[in-house]
VOBA-1610 file (N, C-alpha, C; in pm, whole numbers, padded with zeros to 5 digits, always signed):
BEGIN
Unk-04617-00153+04558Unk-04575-00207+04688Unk-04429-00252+04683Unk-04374-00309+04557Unk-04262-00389+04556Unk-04171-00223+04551Unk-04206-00096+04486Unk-04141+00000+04500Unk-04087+00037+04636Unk-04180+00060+04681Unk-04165+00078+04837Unk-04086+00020+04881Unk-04096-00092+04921Unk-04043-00195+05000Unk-03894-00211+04902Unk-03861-00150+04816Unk-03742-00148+04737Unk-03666-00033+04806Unk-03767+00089+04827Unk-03717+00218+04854Unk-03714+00219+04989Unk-03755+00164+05074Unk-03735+00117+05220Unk-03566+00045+05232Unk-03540-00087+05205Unk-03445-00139+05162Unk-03276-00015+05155Unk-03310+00013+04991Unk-03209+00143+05052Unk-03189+00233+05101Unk-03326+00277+05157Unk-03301+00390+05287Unk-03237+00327+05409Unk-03259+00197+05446Unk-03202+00127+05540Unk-03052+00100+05542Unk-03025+00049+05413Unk-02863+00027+05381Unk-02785+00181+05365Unk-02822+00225+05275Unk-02736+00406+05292Unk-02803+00422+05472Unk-02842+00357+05560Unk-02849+00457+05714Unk-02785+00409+05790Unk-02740+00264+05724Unk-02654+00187+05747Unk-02467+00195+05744Unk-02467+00246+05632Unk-02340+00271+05581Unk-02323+00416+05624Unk-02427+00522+05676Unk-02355+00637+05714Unk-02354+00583+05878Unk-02410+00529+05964Unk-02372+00507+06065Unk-02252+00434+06090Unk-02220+00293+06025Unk-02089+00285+05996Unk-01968+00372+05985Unk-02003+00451+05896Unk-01925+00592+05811Unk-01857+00671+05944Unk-01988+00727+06058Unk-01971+00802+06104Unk-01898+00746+06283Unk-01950+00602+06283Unk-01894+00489+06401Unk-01697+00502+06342Unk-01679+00459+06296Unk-01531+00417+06185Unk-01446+00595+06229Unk-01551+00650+06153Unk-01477+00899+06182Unk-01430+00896+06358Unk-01539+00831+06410Unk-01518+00829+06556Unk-01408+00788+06634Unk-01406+00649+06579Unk-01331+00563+06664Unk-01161+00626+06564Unk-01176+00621+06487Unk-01036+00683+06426Unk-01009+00812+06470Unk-01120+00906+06529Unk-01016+01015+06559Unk-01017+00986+06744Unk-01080+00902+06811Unk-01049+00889+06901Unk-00948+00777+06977Unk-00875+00728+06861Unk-00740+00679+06841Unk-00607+00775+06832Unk-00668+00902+06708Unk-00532+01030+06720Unk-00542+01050+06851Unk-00664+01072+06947Unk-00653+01186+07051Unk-00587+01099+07168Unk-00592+00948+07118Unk-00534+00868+07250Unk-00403+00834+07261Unk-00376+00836+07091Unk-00254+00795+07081Unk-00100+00811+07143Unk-00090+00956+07142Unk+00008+01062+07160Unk-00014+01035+07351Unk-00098+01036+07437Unk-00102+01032+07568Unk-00040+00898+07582Unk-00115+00806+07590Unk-00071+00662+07609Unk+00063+00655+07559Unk+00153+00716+07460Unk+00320+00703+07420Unk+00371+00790+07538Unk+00311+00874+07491Unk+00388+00983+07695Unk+00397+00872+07787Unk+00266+00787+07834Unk+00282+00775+07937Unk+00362+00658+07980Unk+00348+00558+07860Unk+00488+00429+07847Unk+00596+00508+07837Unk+00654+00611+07801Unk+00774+00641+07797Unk+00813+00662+07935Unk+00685+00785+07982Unk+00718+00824+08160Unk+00741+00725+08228Unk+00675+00632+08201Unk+00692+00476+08296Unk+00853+00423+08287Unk+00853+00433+08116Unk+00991+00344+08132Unk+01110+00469+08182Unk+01114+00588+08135Unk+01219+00671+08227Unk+01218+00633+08380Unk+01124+00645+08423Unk+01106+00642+08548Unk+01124+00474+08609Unk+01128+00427+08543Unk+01206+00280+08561Unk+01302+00268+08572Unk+01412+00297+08486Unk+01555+00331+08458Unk+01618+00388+08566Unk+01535+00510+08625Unk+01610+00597+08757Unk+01610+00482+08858Unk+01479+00398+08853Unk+01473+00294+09045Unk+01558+00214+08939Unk+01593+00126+08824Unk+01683+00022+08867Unk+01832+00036+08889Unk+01901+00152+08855Unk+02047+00182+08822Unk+02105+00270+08905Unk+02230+00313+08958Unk+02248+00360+09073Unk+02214+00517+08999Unk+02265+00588+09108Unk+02222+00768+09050Unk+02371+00801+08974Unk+02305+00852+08820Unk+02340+00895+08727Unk+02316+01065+08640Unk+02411+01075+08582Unk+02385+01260+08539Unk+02382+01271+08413Unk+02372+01135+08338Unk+02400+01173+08204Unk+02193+01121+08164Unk+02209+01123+08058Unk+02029+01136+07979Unk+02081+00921+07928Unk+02029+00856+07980Unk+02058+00726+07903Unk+01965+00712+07790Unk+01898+00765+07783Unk+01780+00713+07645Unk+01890+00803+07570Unk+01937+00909+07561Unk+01996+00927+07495Unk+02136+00865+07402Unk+02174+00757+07458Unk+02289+00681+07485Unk+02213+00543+07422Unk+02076+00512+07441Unk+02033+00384+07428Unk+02066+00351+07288Unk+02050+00214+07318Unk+02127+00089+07178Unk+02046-00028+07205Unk+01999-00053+07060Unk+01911-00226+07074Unk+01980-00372+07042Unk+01933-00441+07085Unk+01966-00574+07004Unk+01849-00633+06991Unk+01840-00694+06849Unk+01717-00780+06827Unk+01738-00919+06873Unk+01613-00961+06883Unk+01592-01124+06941Unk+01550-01193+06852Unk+01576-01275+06853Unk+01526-01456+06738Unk+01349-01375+06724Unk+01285-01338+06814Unk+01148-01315+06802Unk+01078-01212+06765Unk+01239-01117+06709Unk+01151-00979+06634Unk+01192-00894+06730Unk+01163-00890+06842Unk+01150-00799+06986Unk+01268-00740+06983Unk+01315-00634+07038Unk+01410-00591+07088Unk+01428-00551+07236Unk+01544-00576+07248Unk+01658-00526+07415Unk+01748-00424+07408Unk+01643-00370+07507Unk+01684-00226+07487Unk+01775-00208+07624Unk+01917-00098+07581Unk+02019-00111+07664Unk+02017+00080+07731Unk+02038+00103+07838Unk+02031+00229+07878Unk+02157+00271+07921Unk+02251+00291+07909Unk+02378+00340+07987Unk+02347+00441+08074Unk+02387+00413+08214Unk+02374+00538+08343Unk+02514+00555+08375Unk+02582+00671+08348Unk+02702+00759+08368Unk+02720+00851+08445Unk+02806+00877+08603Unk+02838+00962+08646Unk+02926+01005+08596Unk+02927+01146+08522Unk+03021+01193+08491Unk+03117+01099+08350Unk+03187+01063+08306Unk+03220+00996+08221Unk+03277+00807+08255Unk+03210+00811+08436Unk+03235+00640+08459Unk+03094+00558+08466Unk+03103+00461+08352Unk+02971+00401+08370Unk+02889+00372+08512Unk+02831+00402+08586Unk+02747+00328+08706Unk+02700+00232+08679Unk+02564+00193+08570Unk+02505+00093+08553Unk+02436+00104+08444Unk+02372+00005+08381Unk+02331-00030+08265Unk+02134-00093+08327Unk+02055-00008+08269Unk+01941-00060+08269Unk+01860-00130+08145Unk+01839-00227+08142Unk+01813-00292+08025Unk+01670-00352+08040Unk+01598-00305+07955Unk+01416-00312+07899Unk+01465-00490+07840Unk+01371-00585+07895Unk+01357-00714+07855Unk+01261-00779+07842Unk+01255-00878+07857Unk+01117-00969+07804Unk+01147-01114+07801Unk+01019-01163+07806Unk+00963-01324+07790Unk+00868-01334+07716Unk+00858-01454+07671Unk+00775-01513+07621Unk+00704-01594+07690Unk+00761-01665+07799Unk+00671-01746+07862Unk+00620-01755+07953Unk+00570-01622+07983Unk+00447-01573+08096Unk+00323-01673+08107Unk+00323-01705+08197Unk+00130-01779+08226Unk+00022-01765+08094Unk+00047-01614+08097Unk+00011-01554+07960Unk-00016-01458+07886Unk+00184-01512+07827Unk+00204-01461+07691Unk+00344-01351+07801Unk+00380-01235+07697Unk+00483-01139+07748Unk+00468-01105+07875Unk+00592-01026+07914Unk+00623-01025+08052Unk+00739-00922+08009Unk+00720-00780+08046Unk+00860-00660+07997Unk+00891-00627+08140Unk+01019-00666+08146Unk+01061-00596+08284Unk+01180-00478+08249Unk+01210-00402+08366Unk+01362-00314+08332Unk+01426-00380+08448Unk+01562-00404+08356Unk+01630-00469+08485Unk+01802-00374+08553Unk+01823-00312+08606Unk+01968-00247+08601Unk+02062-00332+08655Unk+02152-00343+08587Unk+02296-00444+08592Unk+02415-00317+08635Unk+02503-00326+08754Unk+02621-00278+08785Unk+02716-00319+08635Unk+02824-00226+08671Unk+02916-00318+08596Unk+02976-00399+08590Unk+02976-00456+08744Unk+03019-00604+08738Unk+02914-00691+08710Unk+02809-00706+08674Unk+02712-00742+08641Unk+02591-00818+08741Unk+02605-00762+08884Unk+02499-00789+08976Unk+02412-00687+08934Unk+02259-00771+08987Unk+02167-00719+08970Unk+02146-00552+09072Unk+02138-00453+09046Unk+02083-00354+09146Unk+01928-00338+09199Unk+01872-00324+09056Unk+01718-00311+09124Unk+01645-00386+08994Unk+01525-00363+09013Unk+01485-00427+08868Unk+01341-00343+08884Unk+01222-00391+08776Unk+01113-00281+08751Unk+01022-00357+08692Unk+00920-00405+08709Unk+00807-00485+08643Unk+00737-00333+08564Unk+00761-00384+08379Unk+00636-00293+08349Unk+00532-00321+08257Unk+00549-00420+08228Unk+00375-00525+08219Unk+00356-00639+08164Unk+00262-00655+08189Unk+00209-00824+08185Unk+00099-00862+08220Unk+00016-01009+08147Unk-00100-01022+08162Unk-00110-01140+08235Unk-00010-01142+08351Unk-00002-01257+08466Unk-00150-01276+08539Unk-00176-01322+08581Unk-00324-01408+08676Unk-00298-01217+08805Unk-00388-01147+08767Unk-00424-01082+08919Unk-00453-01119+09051Unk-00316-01054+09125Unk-00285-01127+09221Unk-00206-01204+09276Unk-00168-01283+09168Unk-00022-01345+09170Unk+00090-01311+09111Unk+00053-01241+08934Unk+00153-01224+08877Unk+00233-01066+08928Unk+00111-00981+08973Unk+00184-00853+09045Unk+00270-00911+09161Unk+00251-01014+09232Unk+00376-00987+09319Unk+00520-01047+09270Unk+00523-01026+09135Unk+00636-01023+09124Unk+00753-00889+09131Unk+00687-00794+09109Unk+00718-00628+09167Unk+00811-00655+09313Unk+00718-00684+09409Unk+00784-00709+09540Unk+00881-00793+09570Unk+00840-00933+09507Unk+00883-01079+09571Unk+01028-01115+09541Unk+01055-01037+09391Unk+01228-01061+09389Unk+01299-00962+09455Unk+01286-00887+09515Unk+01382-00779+09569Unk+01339-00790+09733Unk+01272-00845+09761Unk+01204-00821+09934Unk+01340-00855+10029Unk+01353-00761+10078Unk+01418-00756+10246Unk+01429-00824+10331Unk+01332-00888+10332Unk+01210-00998+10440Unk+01404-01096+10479Unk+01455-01117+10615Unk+01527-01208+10600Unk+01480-01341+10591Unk+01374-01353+10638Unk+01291-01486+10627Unk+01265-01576+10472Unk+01312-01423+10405Unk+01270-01490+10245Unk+01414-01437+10141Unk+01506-01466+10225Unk+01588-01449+10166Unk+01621-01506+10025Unk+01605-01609+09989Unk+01590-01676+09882Unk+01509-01635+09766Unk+01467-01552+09839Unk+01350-01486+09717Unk+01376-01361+09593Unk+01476-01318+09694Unk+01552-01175+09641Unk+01656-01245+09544Unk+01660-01115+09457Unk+01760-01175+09303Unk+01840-01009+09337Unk+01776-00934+09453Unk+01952-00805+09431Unk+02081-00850+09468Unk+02134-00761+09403Unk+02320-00771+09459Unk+02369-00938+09389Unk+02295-00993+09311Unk+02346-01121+09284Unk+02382-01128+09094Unk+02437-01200+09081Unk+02519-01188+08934Unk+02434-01334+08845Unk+02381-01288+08768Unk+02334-01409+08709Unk+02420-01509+08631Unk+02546-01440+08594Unk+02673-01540+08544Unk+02753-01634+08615Unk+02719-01584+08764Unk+02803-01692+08853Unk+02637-01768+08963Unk+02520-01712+08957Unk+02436-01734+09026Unk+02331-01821+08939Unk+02236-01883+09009Unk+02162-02006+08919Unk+02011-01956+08978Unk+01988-01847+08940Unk+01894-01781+08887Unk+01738-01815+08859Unk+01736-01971+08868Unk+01612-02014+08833Unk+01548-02077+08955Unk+01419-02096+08957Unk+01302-02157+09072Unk+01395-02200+09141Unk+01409-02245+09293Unk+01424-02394+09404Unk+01376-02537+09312Unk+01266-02532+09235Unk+01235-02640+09224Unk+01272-02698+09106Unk+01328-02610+09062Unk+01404-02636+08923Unk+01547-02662+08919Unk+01596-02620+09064Unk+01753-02649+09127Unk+01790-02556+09127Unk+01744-02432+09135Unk+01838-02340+09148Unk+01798-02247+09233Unk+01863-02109+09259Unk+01876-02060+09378Unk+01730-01932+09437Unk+01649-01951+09355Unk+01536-01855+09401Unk+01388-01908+09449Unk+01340-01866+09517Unk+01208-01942+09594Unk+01109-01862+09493Unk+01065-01987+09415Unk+00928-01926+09344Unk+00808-01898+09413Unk+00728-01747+09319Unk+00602-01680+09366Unk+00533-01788+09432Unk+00476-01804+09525Unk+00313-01888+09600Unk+00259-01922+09498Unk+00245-02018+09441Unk+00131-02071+09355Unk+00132-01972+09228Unk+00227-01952+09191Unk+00281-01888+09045Unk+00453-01889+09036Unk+00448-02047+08946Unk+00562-02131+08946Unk+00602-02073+08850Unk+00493-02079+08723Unk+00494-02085+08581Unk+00554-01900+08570Unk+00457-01805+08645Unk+00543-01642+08593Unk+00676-01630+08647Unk+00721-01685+08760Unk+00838-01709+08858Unk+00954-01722+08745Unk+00877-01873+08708Unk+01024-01889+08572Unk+01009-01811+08478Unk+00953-01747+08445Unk+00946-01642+08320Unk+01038-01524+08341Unk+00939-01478+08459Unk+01048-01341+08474Unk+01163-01355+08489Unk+01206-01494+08575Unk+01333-01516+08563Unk+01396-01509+08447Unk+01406-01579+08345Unk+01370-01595+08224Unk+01418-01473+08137Unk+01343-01358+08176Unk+01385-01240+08162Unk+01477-01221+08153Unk+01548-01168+08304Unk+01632-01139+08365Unk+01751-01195+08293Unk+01738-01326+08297Unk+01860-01424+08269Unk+01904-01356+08066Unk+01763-01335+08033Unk+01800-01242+07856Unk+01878-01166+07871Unk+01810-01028+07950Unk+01902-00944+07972Unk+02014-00947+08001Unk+02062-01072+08121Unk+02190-01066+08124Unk+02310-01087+08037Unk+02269-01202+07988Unk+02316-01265+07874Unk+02365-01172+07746Unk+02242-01092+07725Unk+02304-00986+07629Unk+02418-00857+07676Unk+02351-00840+07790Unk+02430-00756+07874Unk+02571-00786+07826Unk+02585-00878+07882Unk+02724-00933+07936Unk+02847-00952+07788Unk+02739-00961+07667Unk+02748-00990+07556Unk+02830-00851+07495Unk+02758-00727+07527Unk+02802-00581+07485Unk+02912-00566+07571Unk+02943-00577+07732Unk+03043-00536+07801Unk+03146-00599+07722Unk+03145-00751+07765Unk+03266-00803+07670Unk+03334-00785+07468Unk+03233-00724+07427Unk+03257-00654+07318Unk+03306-00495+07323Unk+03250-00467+07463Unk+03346-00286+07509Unk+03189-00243+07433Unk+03077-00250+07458Unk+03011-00174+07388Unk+02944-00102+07560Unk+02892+00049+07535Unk+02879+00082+07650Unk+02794+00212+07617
//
């Protein structure tokens, strides 16, 4: 009896360890097959970011791109957009840390005088619902919400942060906390931005 119940035992554990075996074959090759799509499709995203924030350009900027690292590991990534051999604008991949929660990557395109042109939310794990309207809420038209919009404005001469923090932008409805973040952002990017122009880097 004690045989049995011995030989039971490891028929259970070896049916064990090949299901494991064969769970583990699975999920690893259905990581290769995901892998390679999901990089396409962050890349397509971020190209296609670059074109809405920077004016229209003929040269390839990823080709042109240049990083700088951050105190946090991360890097800022810089895009040069060139008509012809005169810079147009500079789109620059950024980030926060202090999203509601956690990161916050936006693309932001800077003229060369360093107003904002357009900018590009491309992700974050903000509260659904609130943290997406940040897509809309800094660039909106609305004259009623004028205060809300961060285009055409220079973050070196402009004060960039909440109303309620004293400065010149009307934070999201009841998302104070992503408001200052993305700002936050923005204000990185510029900063570095502004950092390469005045070094002639381009």
């Amino acid at each position: 009896m004690a045989g049995k119940k011995e030989s039971t035992f490891i028929n259970m554990v070896l049916v064990l360890f090949i299901v494991t075996l064969v769970a583990s074959a699975a999920l690893g090759g259905l990581y290769e097959l995901t892998k390679e799509p999901i990089a396409a499709a962050k890349l397509a995203k971020k190209l296609k970011a670059i074109k809405e924030v920077v004016p229209e350009f003929d040269n390839n900027p990823s080709e042109e791109m240049y990083s700088v690292e951050m105190p946090t590991g991360d890097l800022l990534e810089f895009y040069p957009a060139k008509k012809g051999s005169e810079l147009v604008g500079t789109a620059v991949k950024t980030f926060t840390t202090n999203g509601f929660s956690g990161y916050i990557w936006i693309m932001v395109g800077f003229k060369p005088d360093g107003s904002i042109n357009n900018y590009s939310v491309l992700e974050h794990k903000e509260t659904p619902g609130l943290g997406t309207k940040m897509e809309p809420w800094f660039k909106t038209t609305d004259p009623a919400k004028a205060k809300c919009s961060i285009l055409g404005k220079n973050p070196g001469t402009a004060n960039l942060t909440v109303s309620k923090d004293g400065g010149e932008v009307d934070a999201i409805t009841a998302a104070t906390i992503s408001s200052r973040a993305f700002l936050d952002a923005v204000q990185t990017a510029y900063n570095e931005y502004n950092k390469q122009m005045e070094g002639g880097t381009k």
